[in-house]
VODRENDO-417683 format. One record per residue (C-alpha): residue in three letters; y negated, z, x negated. Coordinates in nm, 3 decimals, decimal comma. Layout:
residues N
atom residu ala | Y Y | Z Z | X X
...
END
This chain:
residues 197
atom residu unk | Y 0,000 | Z 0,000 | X 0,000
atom residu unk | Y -0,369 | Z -0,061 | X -0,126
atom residu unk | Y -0,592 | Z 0,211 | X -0,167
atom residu unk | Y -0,941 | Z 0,122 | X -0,095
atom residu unk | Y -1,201 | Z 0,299 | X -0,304
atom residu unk | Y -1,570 | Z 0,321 | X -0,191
atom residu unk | Y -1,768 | Z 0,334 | X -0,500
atom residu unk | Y -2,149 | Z 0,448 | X -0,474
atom residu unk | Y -2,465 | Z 0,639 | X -0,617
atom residu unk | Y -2,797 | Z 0,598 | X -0,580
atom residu unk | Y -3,043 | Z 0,348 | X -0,733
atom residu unk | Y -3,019 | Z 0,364 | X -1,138
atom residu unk | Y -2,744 | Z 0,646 | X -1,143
atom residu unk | Y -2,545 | Z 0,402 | X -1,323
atom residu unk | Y -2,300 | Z 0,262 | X -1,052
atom residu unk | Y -2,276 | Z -0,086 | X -1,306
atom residu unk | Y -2,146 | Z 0,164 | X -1,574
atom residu unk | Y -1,827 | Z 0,221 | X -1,334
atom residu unk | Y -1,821 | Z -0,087 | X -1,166
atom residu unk | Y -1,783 | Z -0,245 | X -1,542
atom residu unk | Y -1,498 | Z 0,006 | X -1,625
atom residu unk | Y -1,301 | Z -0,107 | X -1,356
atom residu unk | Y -1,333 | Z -0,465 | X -1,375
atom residu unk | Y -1,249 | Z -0,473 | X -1,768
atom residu unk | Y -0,882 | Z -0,313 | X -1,649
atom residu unk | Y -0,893 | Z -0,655 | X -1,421
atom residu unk | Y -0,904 | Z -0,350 | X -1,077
atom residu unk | Y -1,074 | Z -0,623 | X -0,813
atom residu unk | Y -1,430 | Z -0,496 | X -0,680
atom residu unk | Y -1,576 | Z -0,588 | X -0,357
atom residu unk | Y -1,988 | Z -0,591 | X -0,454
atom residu unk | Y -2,155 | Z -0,579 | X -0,155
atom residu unk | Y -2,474 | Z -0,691 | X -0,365
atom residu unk | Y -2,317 | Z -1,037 | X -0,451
atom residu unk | Y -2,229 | Z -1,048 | X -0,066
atom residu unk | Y -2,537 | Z -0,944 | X 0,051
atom residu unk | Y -2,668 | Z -1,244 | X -0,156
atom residu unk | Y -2,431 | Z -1,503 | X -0,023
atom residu unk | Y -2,516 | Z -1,404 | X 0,350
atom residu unk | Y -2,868 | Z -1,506 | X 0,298
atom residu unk | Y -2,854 | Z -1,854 | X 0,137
atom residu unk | Y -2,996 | Z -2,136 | X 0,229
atom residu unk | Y -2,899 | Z -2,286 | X 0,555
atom residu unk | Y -2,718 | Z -1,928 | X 0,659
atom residu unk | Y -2,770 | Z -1,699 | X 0,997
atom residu unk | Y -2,891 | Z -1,445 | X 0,806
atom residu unk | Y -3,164 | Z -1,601 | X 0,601
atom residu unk | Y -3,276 | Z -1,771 | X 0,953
atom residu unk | Y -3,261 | Z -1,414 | X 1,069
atom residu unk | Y -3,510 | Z -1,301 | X 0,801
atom residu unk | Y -3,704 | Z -1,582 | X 0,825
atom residu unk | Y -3,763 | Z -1,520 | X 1,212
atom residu unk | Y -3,856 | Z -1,203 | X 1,197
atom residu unk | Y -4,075 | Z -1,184 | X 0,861
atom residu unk | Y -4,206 | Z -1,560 | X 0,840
atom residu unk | Y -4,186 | Z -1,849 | X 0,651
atom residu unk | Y -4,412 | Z -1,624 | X 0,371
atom residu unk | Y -4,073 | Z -1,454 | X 0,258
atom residu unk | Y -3,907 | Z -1,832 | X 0,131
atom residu unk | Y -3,929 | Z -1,990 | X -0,200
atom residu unk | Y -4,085 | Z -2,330 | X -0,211
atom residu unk | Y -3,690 | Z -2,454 | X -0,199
atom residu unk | Y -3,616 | Z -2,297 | X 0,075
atom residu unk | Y -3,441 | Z -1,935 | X -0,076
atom residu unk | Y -3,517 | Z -1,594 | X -0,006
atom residu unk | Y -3,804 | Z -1,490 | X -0,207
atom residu unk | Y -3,632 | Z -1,135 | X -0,265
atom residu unk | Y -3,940 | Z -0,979 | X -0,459
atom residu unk | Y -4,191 | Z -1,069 | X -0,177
atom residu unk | Y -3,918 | Z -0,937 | X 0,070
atom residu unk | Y -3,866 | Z -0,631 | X -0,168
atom residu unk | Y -4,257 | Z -0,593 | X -0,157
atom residu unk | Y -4,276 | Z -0,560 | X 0,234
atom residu unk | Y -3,917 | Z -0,366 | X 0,313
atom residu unk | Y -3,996 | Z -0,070 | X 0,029
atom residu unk | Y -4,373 | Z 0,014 | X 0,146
atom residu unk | Y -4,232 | Z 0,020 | X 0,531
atom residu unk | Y -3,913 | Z 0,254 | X 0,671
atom residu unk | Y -3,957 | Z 0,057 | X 1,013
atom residu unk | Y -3,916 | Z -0,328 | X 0,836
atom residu unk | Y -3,635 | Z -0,183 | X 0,592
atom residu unk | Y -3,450 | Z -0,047 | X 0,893
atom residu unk | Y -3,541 | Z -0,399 | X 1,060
atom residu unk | Y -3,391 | Z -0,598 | X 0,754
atom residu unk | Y -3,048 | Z -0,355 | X 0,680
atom residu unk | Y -2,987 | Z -0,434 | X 1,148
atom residu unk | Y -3,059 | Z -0,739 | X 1,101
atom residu unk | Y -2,836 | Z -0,843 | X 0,821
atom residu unk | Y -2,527 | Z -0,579 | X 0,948
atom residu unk | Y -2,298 | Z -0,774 | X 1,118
atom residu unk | Y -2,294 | Z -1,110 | X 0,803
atom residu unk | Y -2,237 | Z -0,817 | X 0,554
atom residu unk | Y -1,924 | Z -0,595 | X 0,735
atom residu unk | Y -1,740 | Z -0,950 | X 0,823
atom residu unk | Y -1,861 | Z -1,065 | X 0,485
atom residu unk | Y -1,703 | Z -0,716 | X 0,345
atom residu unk | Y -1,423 | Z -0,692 | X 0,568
atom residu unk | Y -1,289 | Z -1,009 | X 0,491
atom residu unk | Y -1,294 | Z -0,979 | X 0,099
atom residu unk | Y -1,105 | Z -0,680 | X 0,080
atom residu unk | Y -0,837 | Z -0,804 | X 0,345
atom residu unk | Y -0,763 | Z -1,095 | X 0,108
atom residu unk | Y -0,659 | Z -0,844 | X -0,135
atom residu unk | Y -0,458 | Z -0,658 | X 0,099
atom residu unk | Y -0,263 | Z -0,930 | X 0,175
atom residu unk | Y -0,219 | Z -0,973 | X -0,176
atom residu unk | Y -0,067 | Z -0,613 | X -0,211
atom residu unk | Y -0,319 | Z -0,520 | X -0,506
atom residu unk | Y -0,241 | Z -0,114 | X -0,555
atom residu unk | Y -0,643 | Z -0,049 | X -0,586
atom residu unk | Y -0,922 | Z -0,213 | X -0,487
atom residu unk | Y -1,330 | Z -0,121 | X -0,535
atom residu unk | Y -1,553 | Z -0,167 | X -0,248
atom residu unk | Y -1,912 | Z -0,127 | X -0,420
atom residu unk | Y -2,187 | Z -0,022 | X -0,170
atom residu unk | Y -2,474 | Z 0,118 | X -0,260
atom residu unk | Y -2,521 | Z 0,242 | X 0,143
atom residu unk | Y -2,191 | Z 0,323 | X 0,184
atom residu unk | Y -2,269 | Z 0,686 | X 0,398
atom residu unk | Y -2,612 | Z 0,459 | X 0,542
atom residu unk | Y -2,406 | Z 0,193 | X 0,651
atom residu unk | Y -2,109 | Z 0,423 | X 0,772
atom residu unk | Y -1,908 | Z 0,219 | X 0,516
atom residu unk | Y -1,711 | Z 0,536 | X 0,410
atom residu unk | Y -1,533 | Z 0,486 | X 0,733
atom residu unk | Y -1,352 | Z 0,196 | X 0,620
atom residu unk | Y -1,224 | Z 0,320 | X 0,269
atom residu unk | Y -0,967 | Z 0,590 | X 0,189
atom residu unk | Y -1,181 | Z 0,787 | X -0,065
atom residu unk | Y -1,557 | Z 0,770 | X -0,142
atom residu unk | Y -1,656 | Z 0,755 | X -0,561
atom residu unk | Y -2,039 | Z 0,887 | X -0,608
atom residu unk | Y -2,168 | Z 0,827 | X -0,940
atom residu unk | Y -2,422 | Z 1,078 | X -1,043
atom residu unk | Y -2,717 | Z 1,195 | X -1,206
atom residu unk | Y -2,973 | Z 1,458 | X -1,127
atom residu unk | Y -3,255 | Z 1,273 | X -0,977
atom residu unk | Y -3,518 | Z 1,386 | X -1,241
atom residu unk | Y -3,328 | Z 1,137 | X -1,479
atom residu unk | Y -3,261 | Z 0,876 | X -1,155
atom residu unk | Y -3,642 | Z 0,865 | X -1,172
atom residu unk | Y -3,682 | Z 0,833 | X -1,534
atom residu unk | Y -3,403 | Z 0,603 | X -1,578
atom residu unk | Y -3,561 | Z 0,365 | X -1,255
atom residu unk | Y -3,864 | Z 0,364 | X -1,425
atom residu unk | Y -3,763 | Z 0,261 | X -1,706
atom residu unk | Y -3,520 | Z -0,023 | X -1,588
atom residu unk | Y -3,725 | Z -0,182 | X -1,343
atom residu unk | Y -4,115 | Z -0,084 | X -1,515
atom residu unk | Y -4,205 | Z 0,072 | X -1,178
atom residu unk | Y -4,447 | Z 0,362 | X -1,179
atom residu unk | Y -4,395 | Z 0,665 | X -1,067
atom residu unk | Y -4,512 | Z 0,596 | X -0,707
atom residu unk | Y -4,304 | Z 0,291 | X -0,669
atom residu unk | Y -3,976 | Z 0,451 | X -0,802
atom residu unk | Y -3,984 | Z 0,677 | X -0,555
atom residu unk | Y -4,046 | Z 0,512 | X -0,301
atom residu unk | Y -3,748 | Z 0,314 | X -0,386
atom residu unk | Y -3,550 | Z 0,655 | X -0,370
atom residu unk | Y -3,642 | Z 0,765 | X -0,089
atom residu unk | Y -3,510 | Z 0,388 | X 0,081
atom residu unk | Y -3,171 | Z 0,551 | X 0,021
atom residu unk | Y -2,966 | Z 0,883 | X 0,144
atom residu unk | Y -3,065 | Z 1,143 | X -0,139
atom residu unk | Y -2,838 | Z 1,171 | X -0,436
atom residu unk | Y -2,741 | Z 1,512 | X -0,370
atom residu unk | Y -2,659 | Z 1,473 | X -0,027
atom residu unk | Y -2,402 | Z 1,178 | X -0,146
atom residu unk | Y -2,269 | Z 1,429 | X -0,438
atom residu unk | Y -2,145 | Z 1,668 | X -0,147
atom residu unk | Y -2,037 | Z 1,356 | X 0,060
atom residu unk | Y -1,830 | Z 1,232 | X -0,247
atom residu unk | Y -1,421 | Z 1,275 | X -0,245
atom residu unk | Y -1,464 | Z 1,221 | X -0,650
atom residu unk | Y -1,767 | Z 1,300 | X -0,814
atom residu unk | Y -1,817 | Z 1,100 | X -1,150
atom residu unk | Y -2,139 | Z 1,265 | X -1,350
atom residu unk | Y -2,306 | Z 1,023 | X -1,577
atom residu unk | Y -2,563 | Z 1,222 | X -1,705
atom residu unk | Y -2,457 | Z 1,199 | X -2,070
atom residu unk | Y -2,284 | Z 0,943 | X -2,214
atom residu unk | Y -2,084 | Z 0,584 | X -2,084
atom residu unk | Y -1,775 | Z 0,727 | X -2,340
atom residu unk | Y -1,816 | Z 1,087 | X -2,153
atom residu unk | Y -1,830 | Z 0,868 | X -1,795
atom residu unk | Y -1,527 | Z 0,664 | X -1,905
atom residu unk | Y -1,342 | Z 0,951 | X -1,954
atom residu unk | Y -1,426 | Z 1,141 | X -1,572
atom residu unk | Y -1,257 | Z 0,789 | X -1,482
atom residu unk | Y -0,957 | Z 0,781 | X -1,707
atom residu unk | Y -0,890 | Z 1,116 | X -1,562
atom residu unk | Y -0,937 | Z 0,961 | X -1,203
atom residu unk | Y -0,712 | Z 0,671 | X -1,285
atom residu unk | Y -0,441 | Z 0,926 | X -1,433
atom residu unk | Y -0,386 | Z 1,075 | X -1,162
atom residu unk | Y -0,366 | Z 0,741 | X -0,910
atom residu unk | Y -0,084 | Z 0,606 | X -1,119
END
């Protein structure tokens, strides 16, 4: 049987770290984040979606999502966030749904299902066990910062878009604590993976 692992965190808690570890042992991973990209290409429902509801503004000159204009808008309003996560729902759980069936089918013992909203987006409900990757969110702020050059203001704004990092620490089945260093990460998860086999 497959066991379905959610894998999570918040924004720059180092989710990529773990989501690397587990496709260099070849462990299939569902990214929601490539999904969510593919449900909003050109000549989609859900880019026609977006379009309808935040204008023509939002679209390159060839016709794809302009995601920093759309990033712009959806971070400095809860209400058009909200808007944006409804309207693009439905595309993204088939989308999700159907990518891990096809390794189901396939009999794969474990397979990653990488959502960064997994408890938003009541994901959680559709894996066996949730994986939070975390880091206290003094360094999520630093560390966002210094990724994505945001000030201050911005980066937390960008923080508070998503269900705070503690809360998904006491959500979390396993807790993996990157704090310190990827070897000291990769060893939480060698310890995880010990005990699955």
């Amino acid at each position: 049987m497959t066991f379905i692992l959610g894998l999570t965190g918040g924004i720059a808690t180092g989710k990529t770290t773990v989501a690397n570890y587990f496709k260099r042992r070849a462990i299939p991973i569902v990214d929601s984040d490539i999904i969510a990209r593919e449900v909003v290409e050109p000549g989609t429902v859900g880019l026609e979606k977006i379009r309808l509801h935040f204008g023509d503004g939002i679209l390159t000159e060839e016709g794809h999502l302009n995601r920093k204009k759309l990033g712009n808008i959806v971070f400095s309003d809860e209400l058009k966030r909200q808007l944006l996560n409804q309207l693009l729902s439905e595309e993204l759980a088939e989308a999700i749904s159907g990518e891990i069936k096809k390794w189901v089918v396939q009999k794969i013992p474990l397979v990653v299902v990488d959502v960064p909203l997994m408890y938003e987006a009541h994901y959680d409900r559709r894996v066996n066990q949730v994986m939070v990757v975390y880091v206290p969110e003094k360094i999520q702020l630093e560390r966002l910062m210094a990724r994505d050059q945001l000030s201050e203001a911005e980066a937390r704004k960008r923080i508070a878009s998503q269900l705070p990092i503690e809360e998904k620490r006491h959500l979390a089945d396993i807790l993996i604590d990157n704090s310190g260093t990827v070897a000291e990460t990769e060893e939480q998860l060698d310890k995880w993976m010990a005990t699955c086999n």
